[in-house]
C-alpha positions in Angstrom: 54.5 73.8 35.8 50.8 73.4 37.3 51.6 70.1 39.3 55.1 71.8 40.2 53.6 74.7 41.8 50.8 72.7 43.3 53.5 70.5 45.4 55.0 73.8 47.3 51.9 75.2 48.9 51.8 72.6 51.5 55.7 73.5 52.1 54.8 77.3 51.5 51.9 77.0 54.4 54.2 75.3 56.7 56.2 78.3 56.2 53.9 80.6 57.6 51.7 78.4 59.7 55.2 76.7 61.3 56.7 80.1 62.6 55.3 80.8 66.1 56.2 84.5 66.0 54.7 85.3 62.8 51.4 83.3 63.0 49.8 86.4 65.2 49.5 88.2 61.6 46.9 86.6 59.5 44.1 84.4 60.3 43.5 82.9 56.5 45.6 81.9 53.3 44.4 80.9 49.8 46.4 79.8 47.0 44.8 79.9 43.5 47.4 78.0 41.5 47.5 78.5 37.7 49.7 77.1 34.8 52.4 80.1 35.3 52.1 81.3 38.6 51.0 81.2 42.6 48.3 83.5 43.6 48.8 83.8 47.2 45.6 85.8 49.3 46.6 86.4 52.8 43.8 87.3 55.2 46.0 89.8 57.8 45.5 91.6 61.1 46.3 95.8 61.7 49.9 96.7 60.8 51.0 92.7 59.7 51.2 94.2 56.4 55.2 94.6 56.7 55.8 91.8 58.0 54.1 90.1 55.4 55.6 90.9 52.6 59.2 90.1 54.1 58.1 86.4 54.5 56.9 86.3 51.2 60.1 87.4 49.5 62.2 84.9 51.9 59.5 82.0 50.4 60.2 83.3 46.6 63.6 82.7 47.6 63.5 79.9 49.0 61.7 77.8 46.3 62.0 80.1 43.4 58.9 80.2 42.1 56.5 82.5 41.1 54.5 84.5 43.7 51.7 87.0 43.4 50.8 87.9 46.7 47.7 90.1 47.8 46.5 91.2 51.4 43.3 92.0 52.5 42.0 92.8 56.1 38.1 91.6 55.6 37.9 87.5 56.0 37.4 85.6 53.0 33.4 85.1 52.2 32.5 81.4 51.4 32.4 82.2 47.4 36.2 83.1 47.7 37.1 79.6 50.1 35.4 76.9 47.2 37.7 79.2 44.6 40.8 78.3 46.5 42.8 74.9 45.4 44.3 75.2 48.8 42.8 77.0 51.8 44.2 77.1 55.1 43.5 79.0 58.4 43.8 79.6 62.0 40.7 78.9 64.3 38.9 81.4 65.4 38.8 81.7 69.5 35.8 81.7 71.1 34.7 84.3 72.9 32.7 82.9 75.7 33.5 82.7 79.4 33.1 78.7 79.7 32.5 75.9 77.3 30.4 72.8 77.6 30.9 69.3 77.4 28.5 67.1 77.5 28.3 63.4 79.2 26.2 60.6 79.8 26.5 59.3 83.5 29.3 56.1 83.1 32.2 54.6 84.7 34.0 56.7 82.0 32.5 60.2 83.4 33.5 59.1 86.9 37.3 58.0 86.5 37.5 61.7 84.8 36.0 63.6 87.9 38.4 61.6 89.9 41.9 61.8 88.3 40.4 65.1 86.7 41.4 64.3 83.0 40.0 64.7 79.7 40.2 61.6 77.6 41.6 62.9 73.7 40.4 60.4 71.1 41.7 59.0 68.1 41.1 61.4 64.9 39.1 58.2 62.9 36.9 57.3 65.7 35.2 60.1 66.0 31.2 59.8 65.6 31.4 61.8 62.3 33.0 60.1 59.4 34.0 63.1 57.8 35.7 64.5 60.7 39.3 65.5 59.8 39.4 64.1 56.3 40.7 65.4 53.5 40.7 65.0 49.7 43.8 64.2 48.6 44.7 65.9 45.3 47.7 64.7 43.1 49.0 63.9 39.5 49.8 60.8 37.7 53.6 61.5 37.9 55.1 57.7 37.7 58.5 59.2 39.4 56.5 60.5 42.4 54.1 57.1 42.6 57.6 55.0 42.9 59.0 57.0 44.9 56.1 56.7 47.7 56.0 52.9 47.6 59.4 52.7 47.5 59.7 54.9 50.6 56.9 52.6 52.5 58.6 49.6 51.6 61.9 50.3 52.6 63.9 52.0 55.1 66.4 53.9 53.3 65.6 57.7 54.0 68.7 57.9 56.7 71.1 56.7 54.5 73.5 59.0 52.0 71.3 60.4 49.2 73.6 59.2 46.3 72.6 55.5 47.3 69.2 56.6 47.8 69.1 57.6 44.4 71.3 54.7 43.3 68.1 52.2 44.9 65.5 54.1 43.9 66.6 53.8 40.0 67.1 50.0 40.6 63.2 50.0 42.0 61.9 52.3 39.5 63.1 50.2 36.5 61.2 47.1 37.8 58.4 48.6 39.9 54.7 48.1 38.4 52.4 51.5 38.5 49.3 50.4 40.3 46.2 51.8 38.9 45.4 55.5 40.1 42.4 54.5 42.0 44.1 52.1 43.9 47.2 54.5 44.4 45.0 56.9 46.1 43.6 54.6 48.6 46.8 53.5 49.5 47.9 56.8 50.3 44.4 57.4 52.2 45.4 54.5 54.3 49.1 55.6 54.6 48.4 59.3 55.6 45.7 59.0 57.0 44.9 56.2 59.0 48.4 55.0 59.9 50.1 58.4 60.1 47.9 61.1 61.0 45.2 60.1 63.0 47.6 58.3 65.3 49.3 61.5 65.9 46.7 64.0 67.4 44.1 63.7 70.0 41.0 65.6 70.1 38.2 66.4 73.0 35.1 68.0 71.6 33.5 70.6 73.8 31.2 73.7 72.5 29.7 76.8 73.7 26.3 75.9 74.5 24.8 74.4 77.4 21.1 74.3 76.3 21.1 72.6 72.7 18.5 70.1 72.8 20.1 67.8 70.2 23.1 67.6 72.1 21.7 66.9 75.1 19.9 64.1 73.5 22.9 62.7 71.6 25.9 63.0 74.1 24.0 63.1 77.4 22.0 60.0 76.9 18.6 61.6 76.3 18.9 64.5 79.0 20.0 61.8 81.6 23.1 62.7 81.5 25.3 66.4 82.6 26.8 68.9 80.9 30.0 69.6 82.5 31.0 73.8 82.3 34.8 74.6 82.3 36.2 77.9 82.5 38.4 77.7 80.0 40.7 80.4 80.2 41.7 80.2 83.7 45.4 80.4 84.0 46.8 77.3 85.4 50.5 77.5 84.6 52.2 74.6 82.9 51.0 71.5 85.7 47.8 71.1 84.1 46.3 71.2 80.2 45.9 74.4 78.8 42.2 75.0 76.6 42.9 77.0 73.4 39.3 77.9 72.7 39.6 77.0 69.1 36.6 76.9 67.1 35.1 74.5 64.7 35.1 76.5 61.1 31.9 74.9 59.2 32.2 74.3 55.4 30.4 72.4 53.0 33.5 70.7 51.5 36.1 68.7 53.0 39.8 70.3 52.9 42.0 69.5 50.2 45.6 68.4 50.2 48.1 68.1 47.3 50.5 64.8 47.7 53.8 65.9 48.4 56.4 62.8 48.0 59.2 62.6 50.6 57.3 65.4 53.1 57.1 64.1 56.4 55.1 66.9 57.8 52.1 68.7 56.7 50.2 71.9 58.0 46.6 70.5 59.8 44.6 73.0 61.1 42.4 73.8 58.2 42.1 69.7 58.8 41.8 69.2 62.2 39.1 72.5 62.6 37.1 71.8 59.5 33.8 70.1 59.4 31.0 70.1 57.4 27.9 72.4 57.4 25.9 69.8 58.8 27.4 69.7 62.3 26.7 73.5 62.6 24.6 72.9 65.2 26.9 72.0 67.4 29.3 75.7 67.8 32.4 73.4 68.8 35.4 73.9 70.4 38.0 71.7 70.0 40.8 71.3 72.2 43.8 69.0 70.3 46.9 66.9 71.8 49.4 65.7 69.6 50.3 62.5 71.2 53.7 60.5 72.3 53.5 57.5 69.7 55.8 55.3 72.4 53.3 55.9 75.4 50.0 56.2 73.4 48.9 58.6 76.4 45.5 60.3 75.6 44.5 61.4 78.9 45.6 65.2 80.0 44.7 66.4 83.3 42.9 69.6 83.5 42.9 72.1 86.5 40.2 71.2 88.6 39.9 74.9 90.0 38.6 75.1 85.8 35.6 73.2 86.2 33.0 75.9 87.8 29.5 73.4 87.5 28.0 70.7 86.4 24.3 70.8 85.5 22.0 68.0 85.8 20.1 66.4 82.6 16.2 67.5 83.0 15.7 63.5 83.2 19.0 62.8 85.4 17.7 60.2 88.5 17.8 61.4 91.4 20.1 58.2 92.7 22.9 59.8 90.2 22.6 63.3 90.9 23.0 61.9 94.3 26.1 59.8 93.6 27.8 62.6 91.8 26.9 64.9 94.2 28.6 62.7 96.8 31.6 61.7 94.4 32.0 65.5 94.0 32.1 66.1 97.9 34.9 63.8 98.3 37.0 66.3 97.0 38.8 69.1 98.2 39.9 70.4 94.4 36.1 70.4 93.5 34.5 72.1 96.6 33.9 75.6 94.6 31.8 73.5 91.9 28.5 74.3 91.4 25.4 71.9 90.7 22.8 73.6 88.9 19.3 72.0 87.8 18.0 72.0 84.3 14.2 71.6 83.1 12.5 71.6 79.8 10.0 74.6 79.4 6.4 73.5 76.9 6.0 76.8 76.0 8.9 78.4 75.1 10.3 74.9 74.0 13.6 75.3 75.3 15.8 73.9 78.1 15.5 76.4 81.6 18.6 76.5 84.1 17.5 77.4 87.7 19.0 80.9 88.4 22.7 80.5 89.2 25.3 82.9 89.4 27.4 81.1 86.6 25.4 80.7 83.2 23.5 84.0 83.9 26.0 86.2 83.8 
């Protein structure tokens, strides 16, 4: 009954996660999934209470399986997340006026200014290797094994599900169970890298403008800029809209339950999550989820949103000059601001010049 009940919290998440006009009444779910039952803790806002508990008796209905559901308004403390088998959320929104991105000075930061666009990169190319990974949890169920190599192999999911079953049976009979090891990184490879990091894009941004390792690590050394956009500015629908979302730190990677035959998945507790060591960072993460026929991975972004640039505290004067000039060009960017950075011995920190932006 365990791995049964295991295999419907990804569908039960998708439930709540999936409705847009219910998703405004909790911020965190945790299943705790024992022999007999699912223990289902929701993390919910003022007066979702109601609301609640009607979705959870349309999901007992739905699947028909046991539910013990409990509400609570505090967040879930880090003990209570590593006792979860399955812990999902929605990220936080940060509640700064602008966020940061850093940038070395390239070709690449140049075509940007120009066609102002953010470039969203592919999930399992991003500098950390445990960025948007996830452990995949399953069982040793032969049925459910077959099934997934038979579905990779073959093209058969539009066709009537009496011959499905009919070809299936005829694959199972002969079919050789591969070892469990290699089963799982199979499925790695499937879900993973040839399914869902081909799907979404991501631009990393965060909400500091003085962190000296970033500086050093995305901003060549401070010779690069930090670009500041003003994230919430409301630019209807012609341009990319910023969510704000924040990064939620952990010191475990996500977990996942293989589903067979489930083409979709819930990802946020995937695509926000990364581990403790990156803390330093405070990101915000903006995601795309991306048009498999065009590949397209650059969004534009309303150039009335970018307020400043500031200027590494090593920057050359020849680039600060060029991107002054490449900046001037430009009707869309005349309201941007170029502000000067410096690093300060004694209080061993990085100083902006006064400017009415940052120190407000």
């Amino acid at each position: 009954m365990n791995y049964k009940l295991k295999k419907y919290c990804n569908f039960i998440a998708l439930d709540f996660f999936g409705n847009d006009k219910d998703s405004h009444l909790f911020s965190e779910i945790g299943f705790i999934v024992t022999p007999d039952i699912i223990q289902l803790k929701i993390v919910i806002y003022q007066k979702g209470e109601k609301e609640i508990q009607n979705i959870n008796q349309s999901i007992k209905d739905k699947y028909n399986v046991p539910i013990d559901l409990k509400t609570q308004y505090n967040a879930f403390t880090p003990n209570d997340v590593l006792n979860f088998d399955f812990y999902f959320f929605h990220p936080q929104i940060t509640n700064k006026k602008y966020i940061f991105k850093y940038h070395p000075i390239n070709e690449n930061l140049y075509s940007s200014l120009i066609e102002n666009s953010i470039w969203f990169g592919q999930a399992n190319r991003l500098n950390d290797p445990f960025d948007t990974r996830y452990v995949i949890e399953t069982e040793y169920n032969e049925k459910d094994i077959s099934k997934f190599y038979f579905d990779l192999n073959y093209n058969f999911r539009s066709i009537d599900k009496s011959i499905y079953s009919l070809l299936f049976d005829e694959f199972y009979t002969s079919f050789k169970i591969p070892p469990f090891d290699e089963f799982l990184k199979d499925l790695e490879e499937h879900h993973y890298n040839n399914t869902f990091s081909k799907k979404i894009g991501i631009s990393c941004f965060t909400e500091d403008h003085d962190n000296v390792l970033m500086w050093a690590h995305y901003a060549n050394n401070f010779q690069g800029v930090c670009l500041v956009f003003d994230w919430q500015r409301d630019n209807g629908n012609k341009y990319f809209k910023f969510s704000g979302s924040k990064i939620k730190y952990k010191e475990s990677l996500p977990k996942h339950f293989f589903v067979p035959n489930c083409s979709k998945m819930e990802v946020s507790h995937i695509v926000y999550t990364k581990l403790k060591c990156w803390e330093y960072e405070n990101e915000v993460r903006e995601l795309v989820f991306i048009d498999q026929d065009t590949d397209k991975r650059d969004f534009e972004f309303d150039p009335q949103s970018l307020v400043a640039i500031i200027f590494g505290s090593k920057m050359s004067l020849n680039d600060k000059n060029k991107l002054k000039r490449l900046i001037a060009g430009f009707e869309k960017y005349r309201h941007v601001v170029f502000i000067e950075s410096t690093l300060s011995l004694n209080k061993q920190r990085i100083i902006l010049e006064k400017n009415i932006l940052i120190d407000k």
